[in-house]
C-alpha positions in Angstrom: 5.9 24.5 0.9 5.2 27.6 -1.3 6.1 27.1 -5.3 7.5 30.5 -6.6 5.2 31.6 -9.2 7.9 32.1 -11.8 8.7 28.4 -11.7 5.5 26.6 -12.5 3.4 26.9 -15.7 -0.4 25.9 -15.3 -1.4 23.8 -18.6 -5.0 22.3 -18.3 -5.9 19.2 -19.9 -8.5 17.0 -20.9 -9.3 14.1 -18.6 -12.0 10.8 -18.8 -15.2 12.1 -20.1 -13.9 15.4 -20.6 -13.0 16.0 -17.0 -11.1 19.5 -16.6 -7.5 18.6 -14.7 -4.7 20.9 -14.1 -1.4 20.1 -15.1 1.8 21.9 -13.8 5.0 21.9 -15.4 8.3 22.9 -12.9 11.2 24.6 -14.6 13.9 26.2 -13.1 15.4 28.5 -14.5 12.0 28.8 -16.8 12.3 26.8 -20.4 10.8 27.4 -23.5 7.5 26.2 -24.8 8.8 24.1 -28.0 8.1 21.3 -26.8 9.2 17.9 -24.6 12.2 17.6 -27.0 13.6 21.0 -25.8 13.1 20.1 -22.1 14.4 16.6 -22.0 13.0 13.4 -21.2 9.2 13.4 -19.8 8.5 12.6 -15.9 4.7 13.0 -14.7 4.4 12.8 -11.3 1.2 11.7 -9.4 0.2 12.3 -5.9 -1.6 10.3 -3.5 -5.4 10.5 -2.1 -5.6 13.8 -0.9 -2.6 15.0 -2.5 -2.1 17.6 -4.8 0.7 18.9 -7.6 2.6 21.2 -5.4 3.7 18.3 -3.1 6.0 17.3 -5.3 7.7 21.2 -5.4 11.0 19.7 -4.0 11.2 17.2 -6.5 10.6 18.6 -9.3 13.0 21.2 -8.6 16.0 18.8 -9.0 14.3 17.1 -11.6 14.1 20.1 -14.2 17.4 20.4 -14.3 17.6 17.3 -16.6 13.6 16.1 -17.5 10.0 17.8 -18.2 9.2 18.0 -15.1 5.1 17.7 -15.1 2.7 17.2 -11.7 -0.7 16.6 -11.9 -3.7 17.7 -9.8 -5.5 14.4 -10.1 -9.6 14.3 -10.2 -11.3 15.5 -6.9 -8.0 17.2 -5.9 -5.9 20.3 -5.9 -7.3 22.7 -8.9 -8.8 20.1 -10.8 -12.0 19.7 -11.6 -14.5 17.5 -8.7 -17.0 15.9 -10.7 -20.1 15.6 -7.9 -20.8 12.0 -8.7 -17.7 11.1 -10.4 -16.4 8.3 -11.6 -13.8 8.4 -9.1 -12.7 4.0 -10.5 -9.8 3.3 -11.1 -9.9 3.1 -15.1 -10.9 7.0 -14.5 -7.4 7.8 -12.8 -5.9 5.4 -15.3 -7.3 7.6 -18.2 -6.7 11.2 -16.7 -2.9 10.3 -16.5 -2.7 8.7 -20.0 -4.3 11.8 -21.0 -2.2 13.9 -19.5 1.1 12.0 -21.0 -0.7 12.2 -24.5 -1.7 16.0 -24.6 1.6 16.9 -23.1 3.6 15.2 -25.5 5.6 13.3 -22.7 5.8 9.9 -24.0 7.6 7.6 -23.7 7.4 8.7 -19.4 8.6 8.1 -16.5 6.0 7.8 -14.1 6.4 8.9 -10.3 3.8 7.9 -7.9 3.0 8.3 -4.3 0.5 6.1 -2.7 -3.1 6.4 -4.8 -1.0 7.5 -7.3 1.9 4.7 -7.3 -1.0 2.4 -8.3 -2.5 4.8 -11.0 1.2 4.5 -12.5 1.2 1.2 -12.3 -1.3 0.2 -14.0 -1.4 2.9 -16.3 2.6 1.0 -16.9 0.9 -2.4 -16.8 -2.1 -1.8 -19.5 -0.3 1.1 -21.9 3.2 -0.1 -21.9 4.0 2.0 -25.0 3.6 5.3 -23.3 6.1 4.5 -20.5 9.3 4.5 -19.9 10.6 4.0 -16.4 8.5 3.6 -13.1 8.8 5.1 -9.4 6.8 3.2 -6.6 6.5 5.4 -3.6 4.4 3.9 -0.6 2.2 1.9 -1.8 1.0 -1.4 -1.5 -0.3 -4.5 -3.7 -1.9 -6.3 -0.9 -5.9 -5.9 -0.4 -6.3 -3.4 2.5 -9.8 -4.8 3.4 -12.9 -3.4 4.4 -11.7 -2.6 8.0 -9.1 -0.5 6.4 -12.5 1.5 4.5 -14.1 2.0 7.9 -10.9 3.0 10.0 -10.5 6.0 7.4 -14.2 7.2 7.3 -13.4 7.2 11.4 -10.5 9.3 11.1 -12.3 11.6 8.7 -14.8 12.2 10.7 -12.6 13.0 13.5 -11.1 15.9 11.8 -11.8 18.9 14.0 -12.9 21.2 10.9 -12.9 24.1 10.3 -9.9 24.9 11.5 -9.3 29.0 12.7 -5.9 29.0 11.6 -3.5 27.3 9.3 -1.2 27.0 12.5 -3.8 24.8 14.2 -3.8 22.6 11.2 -0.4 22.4 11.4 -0.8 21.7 14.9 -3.7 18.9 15.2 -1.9 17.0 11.7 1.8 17.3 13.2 1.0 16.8 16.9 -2.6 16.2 17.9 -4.0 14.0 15.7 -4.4 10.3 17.7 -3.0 8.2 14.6 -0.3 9.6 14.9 2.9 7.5 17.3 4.9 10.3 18.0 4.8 14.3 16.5 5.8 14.7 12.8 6.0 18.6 11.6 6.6 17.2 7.9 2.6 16.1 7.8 1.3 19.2 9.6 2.9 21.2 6.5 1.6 18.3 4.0 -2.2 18.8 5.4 -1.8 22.7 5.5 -1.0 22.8 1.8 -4.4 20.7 1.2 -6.0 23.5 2.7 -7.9 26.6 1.7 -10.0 29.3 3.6 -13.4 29.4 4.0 -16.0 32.1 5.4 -16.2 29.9 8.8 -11.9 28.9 8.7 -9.4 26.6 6.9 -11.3 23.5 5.2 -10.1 21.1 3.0 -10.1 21.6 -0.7 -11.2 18.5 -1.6 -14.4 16.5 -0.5 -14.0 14.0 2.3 -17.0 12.0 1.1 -15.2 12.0 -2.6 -12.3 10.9 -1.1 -13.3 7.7 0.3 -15.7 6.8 -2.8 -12.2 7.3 -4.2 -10.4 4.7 -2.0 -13.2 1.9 -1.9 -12.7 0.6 -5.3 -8.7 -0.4 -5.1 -8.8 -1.0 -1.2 -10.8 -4.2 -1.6 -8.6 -6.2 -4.7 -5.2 -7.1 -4.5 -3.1 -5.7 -7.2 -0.4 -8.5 -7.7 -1.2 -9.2 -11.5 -1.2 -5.9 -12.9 3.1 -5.2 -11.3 3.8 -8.4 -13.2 2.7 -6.7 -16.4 4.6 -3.9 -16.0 7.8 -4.1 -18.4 9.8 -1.2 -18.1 12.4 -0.8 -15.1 10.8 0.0 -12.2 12.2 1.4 -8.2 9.9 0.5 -5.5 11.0 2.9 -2.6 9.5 2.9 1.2 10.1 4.7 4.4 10.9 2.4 6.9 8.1 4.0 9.5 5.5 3.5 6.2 2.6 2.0 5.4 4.5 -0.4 2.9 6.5 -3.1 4.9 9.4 -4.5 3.9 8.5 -8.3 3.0 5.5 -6.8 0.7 8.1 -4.3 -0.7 10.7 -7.3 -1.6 7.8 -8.9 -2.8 6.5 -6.8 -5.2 10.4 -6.4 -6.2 10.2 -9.9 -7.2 7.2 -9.8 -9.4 8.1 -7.1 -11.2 10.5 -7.9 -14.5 12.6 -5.1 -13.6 12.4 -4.3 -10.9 14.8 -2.8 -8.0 14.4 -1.7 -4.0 14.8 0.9 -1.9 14.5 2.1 1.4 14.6 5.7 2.8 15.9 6.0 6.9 13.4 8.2 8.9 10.5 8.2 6.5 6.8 7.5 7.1 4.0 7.3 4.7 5.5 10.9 3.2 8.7 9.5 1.8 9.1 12.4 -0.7 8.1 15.0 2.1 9.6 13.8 5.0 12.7 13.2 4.2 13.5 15.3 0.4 17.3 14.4 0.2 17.0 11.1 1.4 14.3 10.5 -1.6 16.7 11.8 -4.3 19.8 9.7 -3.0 17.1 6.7 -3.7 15.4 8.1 -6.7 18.1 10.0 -9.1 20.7 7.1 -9.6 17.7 4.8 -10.7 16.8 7.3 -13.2 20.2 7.8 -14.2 20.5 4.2 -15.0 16.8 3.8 -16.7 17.0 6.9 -18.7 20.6 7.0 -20.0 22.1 10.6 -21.5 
């Protein structure tokens, strides 16, 4: 999903122990630089492991027409920086997007997160409750994975057939070949090849495998129950029904939360916000309509 250039400002910011991340505002048509109050209420918008900013292209489109629309390239991903040894914790990603909310000027936010970044939201909502205003679950889950979980993706990663000659045959081997997958799903293919970048040997990944699972191994282990009952403001849990967030923990995690509300999207996996765009907004824009009032 290419972002025309004309419709995404870069703004780098200051991360945990000075940690260089990259920041993206969407606008379209382009809006001045005088600040939040001139583009409307703040959203930041945090991808998953692996992720990057540009995922969230599609949404943020629809969003600028009303909010600051901001994504950001979280630590070890995208055009951010990849600190060798880290920290890649949890209090790190907690830090980088309260950061990012205070040097942006977008408080109090609405925070929307997919997956990894779901729970960076979360508890960024659960531990600074002044900066936010409204919360977006996407895909994620509350439950401890487990350590079987920790070994099945450094199996999968090292299955990857990399490098790759062409971004067609990462398209190919994400959407068609790869043995996770139940059935073909072009959607992904495109999600991998934007995560993507060319080497002198072919198409490797832009971020580092080995980062990415020293990443994952300190929230896969703990449950995360306590932290959603801290979190005040209102909040949308949304899943795809083919997703890695069932419905009982979904309804569950509705319950805990003081404010909170449920959604489901038809003909979604794991990529809610990618596989199926318009049925994210039908889910997604009446809640914020409601939580962040005219």
């Amino acid at each position: 999903m290419e972002v025309p250039e004309r419709m995404v400002r870069r703004i780098d910011v200051s991360g945990a122990g000075g940690v260089r991340l990259a920041a993206w505002e969407f606008t379209d048509p382009p809006k001045p630089r005088g600040g939040a109050g001139s583009c409307g209420p703040g959203v930041l918008l945090l991808h998953g492991l692996m992720g990057r900013a540009a995922h969230w292209a599609e949404t943020a489109r629809w969003l600028s027409t009303r909010h600051r629309a901001v994504a950001l390239d979280q630590r070890g991903h995208g055009r951010s920086e990849k600190p060798v040894e880290g920290p890649f914790g949890r209090g790190a990603y907690v830090e980088d997007a309260a950061a990012a909310v205070e040097q942006l000027g977008l408080a109090p936010v609405t925070l929307i997160g997919h997956a990894m970044g779901a729970l960076t939201a979360w508890q960024l909502a659960a531990h600074r409750p002044d900066l936010v205003r409204a919360l977006v679950i996407c895909d994620m889950r509350a439950s401890a994975l487990g350590a079987a979980s920790q070994r099945e993706w450094a199996e999968w990663f090292g299955s990857w057939p990399v490098p790759f000659a062409t971004l067609a045959d990462v398209r190919k081997w994400f959407g068609e070949d790869d043995p996770v997958l139940e059935r073909p799903n072009p959607s992904r293919g495109e999600f991998f090849a934007e995560i993507m970048a060319e080497r002198s040997d072919g198409w490797r990944p832009v971020f580092s495998r080995r980062q990415m699972l020293k990443a994952r191994e300190t929230w896969v282990h703990d449950a995360h129950w306590e932290e959603l009952a801290h979190v005040e403001c209102p909040t949308l849990v949304v899943r795809g029904l083919d997703g890695e967030l069932g419905r009982a923990e979904a309804q569950e995690m509705v319950r805990v939360l003081p404010q909170g509300e449920y959604a489901e999207v038809v003909d979604a996996g794991h990529l809610v916000h990618y596989d199926q765009p318009d049925g994210w907004r039908r889910v997604v824009e009446p809640f914020l309509s409601a939580a962040l009032p005219a």
